[in-house]
KEKOLFI-839890 format. One record per residue: x, y, z negated of N, C-alpha, C, CB in turn. Coordinates in steps of 0.1 Angstrom, whole numbers, plus 5000, padded with zeros to 4 digits. Atoms other than C-alpha are relative to their C-alpha. Glycine has a CB too. Layout:
% residues N
> X / Y / Z / X / Y / Z / X / Y / Z / X / Y / Z .
...
***
This chain:
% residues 123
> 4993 / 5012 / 5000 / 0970 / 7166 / 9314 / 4990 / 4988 / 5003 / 5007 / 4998 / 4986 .
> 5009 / 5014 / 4997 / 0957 / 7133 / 9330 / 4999 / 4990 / 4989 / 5007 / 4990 / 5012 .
> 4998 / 5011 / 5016 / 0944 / 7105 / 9301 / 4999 / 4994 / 5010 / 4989 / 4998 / 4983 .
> 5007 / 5013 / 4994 / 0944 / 7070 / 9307 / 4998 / 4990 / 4986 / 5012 / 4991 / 5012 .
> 5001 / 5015 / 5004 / 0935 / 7041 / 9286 / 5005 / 4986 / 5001 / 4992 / 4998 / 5001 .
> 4993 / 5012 / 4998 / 0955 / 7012 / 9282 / 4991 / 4989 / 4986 / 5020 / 5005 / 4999 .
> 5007 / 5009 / 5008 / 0931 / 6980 / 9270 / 5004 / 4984 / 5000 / 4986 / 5002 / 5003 .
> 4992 / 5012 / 4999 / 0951 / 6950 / 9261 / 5003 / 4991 / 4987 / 5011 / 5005 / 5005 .
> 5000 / 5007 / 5013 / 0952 / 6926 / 9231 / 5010 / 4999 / 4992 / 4998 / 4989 / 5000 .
> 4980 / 5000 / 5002 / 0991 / 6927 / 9230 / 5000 / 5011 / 4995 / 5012 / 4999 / 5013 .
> 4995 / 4992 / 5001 / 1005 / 6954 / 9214 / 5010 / 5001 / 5006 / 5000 / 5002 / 4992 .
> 4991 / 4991 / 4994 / 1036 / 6952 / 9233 / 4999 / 4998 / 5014 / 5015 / 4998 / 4996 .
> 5009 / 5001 / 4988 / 1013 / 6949 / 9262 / 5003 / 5015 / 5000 / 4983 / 4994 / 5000 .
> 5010 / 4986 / 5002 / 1000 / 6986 / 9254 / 5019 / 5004 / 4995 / 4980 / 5000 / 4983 .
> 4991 / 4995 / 5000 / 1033 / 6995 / 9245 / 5010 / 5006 / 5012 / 5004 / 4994 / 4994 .
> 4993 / 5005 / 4986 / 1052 / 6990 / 9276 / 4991 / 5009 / 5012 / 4998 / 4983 / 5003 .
> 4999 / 4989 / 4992 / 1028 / 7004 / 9295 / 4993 / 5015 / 4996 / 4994 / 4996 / 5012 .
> 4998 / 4989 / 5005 / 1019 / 7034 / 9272 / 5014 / 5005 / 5007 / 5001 / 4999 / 4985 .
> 4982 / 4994 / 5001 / 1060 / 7042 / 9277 / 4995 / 5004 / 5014 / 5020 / 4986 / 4999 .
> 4999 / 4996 / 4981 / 1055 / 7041 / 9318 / 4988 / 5011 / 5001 / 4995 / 4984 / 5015 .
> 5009 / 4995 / 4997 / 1025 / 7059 / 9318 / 4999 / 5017 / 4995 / 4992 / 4992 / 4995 .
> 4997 / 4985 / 5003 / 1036 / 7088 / 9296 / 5011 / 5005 / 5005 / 5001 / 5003 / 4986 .
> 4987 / 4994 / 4989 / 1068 / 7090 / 9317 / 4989 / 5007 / 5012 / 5013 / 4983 / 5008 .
> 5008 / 4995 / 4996 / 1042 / 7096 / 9341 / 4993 / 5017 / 5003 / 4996 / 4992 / 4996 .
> 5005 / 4984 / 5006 / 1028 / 7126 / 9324 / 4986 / 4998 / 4994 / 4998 / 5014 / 5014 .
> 5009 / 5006 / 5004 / 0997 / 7107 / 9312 / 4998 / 5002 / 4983 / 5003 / 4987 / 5005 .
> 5000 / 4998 / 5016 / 0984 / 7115 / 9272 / 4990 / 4985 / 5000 / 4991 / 5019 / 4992 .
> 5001 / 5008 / 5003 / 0979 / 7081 / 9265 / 4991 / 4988 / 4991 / 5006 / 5003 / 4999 .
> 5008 / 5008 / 5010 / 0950 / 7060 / 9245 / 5001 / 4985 / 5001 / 4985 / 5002 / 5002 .
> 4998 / 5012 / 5002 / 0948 / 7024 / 9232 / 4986 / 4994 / 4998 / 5009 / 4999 / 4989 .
> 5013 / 5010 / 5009 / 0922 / 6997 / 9226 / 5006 / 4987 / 5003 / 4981 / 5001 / 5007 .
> 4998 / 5014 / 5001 / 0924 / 6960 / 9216 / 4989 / 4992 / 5012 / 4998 / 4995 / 4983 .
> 5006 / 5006 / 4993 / 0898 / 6950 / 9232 / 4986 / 5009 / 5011 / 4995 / 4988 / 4990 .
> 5007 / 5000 / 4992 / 0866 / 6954 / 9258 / 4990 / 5015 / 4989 / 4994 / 4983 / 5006 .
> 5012 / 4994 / 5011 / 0841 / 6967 / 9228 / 5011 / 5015 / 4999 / 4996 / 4988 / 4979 .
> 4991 / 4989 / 4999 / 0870 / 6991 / 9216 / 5000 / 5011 / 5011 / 5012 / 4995 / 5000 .
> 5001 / 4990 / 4988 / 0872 / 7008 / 9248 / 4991 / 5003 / 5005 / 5006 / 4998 / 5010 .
> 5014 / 4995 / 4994 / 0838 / 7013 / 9257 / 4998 / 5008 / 4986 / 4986 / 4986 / 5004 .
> 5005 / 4988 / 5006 / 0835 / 7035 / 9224 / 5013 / 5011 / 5004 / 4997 / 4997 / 4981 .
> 4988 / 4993 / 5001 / 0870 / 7052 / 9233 / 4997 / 5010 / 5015 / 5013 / 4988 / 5000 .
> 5007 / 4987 / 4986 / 0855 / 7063 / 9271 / 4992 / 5008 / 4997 / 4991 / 4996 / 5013 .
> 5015 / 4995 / 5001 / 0822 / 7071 / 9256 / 5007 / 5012 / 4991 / 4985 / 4989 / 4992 .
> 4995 / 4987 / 5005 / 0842 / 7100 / 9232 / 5010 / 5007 / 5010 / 5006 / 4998 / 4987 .
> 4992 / 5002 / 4986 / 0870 / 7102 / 9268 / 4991 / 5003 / 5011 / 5006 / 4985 / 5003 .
> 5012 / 4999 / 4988 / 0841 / 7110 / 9293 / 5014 / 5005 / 5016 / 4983 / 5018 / 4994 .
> 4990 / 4996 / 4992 / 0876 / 7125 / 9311 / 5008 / 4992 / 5005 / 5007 / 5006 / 4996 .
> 4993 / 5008 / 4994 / 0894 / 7097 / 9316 / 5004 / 4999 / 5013 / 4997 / 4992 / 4997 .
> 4994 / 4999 / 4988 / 0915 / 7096 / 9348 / 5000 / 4984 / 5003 / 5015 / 5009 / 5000 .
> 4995 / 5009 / 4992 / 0926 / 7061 / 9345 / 4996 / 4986 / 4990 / 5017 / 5002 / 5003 .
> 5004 / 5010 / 5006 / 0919 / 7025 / 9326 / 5009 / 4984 / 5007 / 4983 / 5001 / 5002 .
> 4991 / 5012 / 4998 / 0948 / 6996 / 9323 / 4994 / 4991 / 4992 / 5016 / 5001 / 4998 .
> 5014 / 5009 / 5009 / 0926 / 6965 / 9315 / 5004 / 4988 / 5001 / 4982 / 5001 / 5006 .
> 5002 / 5020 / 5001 / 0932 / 6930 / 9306 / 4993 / 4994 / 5001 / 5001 / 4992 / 4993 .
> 5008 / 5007 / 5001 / 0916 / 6901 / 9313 / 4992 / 4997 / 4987 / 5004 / 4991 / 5005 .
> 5000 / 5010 / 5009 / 0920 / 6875 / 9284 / 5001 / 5008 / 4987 / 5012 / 4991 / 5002 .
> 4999 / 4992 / 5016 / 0906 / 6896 / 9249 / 4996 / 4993 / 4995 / 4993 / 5014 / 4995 .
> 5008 / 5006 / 5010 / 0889 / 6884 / 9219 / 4991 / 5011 / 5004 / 5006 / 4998 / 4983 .
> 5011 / 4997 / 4998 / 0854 / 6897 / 9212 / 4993 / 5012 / 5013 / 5000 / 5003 / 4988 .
> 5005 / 4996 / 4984 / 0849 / 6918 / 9248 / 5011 / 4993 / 5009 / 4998 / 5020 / 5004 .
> 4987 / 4994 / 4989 / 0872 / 6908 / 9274 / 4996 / 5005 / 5011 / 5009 / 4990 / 5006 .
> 5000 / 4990 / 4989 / 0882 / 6928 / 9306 / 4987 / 4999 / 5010 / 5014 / 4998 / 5009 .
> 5011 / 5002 / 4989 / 0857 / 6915 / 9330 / 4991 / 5003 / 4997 / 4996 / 4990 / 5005 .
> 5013 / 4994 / 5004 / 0827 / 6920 / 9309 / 5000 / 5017 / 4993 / 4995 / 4990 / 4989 .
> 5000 / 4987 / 5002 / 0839 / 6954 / 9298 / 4999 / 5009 / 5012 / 5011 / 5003 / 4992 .
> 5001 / 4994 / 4983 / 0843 / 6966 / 9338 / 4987 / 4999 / 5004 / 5010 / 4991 / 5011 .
> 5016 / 4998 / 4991 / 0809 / 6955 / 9346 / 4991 / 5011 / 4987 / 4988 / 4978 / 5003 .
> 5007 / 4994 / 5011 / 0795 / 6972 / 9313 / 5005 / 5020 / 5007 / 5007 / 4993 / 4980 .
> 4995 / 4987 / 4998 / 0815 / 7005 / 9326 / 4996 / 5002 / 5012 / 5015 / 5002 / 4998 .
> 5012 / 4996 / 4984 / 0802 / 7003 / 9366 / 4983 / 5000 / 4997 / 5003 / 4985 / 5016 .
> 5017 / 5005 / 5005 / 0768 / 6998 / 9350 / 4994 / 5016 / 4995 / 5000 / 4985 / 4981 .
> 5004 / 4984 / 5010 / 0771 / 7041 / 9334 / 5009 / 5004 / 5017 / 5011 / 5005 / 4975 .
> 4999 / 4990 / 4990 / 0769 / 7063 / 9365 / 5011 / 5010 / 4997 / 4987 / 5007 / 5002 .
> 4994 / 4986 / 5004 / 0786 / 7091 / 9343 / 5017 / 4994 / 5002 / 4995 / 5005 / 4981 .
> 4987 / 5005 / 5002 / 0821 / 7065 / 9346 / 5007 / 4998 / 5010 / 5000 / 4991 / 4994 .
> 5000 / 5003 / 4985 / 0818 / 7062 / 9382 / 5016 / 5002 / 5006 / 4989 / 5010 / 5008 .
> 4982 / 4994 / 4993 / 0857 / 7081 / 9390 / 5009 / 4999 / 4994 / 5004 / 5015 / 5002 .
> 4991 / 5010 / 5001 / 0874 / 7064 / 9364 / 5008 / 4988 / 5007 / 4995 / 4996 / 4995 .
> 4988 / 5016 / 4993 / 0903 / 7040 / 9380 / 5000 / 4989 / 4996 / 5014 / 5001 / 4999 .
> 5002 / 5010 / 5008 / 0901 / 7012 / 9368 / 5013 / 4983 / 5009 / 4977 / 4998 / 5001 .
> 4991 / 5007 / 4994 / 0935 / 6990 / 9372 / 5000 / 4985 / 4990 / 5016 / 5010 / 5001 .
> 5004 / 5009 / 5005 / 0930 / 6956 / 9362 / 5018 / 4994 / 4997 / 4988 / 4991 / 5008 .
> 4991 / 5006 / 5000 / 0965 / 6941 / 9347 / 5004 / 4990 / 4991 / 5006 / 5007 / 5001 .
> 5000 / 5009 / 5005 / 0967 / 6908 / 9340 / 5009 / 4985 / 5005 / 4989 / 5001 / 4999 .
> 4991 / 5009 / 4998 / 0980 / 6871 / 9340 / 4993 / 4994 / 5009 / 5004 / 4994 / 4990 .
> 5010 / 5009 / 4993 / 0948 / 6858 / 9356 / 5002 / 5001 / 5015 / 4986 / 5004 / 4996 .
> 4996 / 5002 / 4992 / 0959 / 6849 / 9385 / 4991 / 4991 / 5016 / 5010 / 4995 / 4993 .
> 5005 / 5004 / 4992 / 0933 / 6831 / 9404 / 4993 / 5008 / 5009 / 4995 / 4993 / 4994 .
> 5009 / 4994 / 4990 / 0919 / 6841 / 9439 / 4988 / 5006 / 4996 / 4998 / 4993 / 5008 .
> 5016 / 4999 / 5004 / 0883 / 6839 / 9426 / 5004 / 5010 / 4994 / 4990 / 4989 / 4993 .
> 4999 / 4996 / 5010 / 0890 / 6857 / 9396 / 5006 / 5021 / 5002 / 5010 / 4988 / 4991 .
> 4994 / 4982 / 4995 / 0911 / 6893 / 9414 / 4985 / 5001 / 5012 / 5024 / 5002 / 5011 .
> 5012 / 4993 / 4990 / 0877 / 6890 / 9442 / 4992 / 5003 / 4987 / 4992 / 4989 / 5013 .
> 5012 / 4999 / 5015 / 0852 / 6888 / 9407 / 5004 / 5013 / 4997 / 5003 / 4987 / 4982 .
> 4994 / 4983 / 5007 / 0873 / 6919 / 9395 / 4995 / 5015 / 5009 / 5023 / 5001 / 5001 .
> 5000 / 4989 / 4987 / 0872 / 6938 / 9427 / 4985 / 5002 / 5000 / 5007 / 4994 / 5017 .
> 5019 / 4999 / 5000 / 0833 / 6930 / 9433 / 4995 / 5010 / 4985 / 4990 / 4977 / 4997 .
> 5009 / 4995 / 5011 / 0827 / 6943 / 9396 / 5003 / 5014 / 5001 / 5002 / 4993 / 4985 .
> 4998 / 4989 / 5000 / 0845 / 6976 / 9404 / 5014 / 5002 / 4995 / 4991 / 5006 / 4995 .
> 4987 / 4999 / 5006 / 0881 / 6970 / 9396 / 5006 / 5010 / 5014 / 5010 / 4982 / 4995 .
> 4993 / 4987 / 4991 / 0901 / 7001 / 9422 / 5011 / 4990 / 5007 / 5009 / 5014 / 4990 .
> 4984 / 5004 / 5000 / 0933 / 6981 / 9418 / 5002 / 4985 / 4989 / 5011 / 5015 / 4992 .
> 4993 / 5013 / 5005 / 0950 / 6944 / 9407 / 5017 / 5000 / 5001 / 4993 / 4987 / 5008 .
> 4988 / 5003 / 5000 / 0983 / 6940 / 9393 / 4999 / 4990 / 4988 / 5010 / 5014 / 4999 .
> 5000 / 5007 / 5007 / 0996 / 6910 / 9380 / 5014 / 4993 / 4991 / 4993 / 4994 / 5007 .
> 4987 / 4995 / 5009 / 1020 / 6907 / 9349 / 5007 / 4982 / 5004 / 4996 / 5006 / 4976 .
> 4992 / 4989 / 5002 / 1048 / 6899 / 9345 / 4997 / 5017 / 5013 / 5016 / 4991 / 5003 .
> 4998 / 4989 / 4989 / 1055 / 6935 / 9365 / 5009 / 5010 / 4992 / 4985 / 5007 / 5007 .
> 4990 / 4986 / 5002 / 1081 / 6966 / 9366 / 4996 / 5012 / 4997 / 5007 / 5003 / 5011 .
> 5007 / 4988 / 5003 / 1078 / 6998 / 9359 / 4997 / 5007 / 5019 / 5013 / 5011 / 4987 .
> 5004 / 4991 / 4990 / 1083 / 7007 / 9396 / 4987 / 4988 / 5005 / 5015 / 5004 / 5013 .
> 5015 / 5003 / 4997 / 1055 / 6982 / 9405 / 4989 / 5007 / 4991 / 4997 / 4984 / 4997 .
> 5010 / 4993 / 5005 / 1032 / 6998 / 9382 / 4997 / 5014 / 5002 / 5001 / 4999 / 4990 .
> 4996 / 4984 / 4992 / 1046 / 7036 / 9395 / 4991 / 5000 / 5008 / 5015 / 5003 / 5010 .
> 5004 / 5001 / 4987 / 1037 / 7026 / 9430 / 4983 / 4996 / 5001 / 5009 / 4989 / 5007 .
> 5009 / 5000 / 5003 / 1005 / 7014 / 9420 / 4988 / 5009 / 4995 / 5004 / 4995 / 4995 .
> 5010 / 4986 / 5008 / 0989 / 7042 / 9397 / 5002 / 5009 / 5011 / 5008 / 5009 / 4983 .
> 4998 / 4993 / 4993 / 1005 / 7065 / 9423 / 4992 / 4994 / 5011 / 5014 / 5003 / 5001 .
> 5012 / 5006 / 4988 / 0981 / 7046 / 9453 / 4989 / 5008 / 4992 / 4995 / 4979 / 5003 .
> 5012 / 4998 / 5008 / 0954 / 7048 / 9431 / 4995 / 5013 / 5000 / 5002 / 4997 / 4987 .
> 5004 / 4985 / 5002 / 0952 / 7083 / 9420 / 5004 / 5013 / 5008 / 5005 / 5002 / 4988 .
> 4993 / 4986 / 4992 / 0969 / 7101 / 9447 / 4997 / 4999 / 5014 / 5017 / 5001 / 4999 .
> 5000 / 5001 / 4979 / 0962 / 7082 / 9485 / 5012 / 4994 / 5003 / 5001 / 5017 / 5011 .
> 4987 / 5002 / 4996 / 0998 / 7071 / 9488 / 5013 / 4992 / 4998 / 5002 / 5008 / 5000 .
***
């Protein structure tokens, strides 16, 4: 079974897309923030996939993505950045640090389908 990580401050952030993701077929993990999820890969070394917010308290997304392209061993992790942050600069900053993929909330379940499905599959 594929894991992913869903890292988001909201719980009905991480709820929402927990639900799509285990429709998916996905066994599912959580973290609040940046710090959280860097101990949650480091015991996860499997991880398939990583749904990452910008805007956390004590890590947020951007500095947890460069901390995660920074460990060679994390390298084929996906890394789908989904957030509110909406500025041009801010989805190129993501991309440059090693974000795969940008989706920006609100969003659907079939936007997020079509999405993960690019990502992890080619298509």
């Amino acid at each position: 079974m594929k894991k992913a990580l869903v890292v988001d401050d909201s719980k009905a952030i991480r709820e929402i897309e927990k639900k799509y993701l285990e429709e998916l077929g996905f066994f599912v993990l959580e973290a609040e923030n940046g710090e959280e999820a860097l101990e949650i890969v480091k015991e996860n070394p499997d991880l398939s996939l990583i749904l990452l917010d910008w805007h956390m308290p004590v890590m947020n997304g951007y500095e947890f993505l460069k901390k995660l392209r920074a460990n060679p061993l994390w390298s084929d992790i996906k890394v789908m950045m989904v957030t509110t942050e909406n500025q041009q600069k801010s989805v190129i900053d993501a991309i440059m640090a090693g974000a795969n993929e940008y989706l920006m909330k609100p969003f659907d379940k079939e936007m997020l389908e079509t999405k993960i499905k690019y990502l992890l599959e080619g298509f």
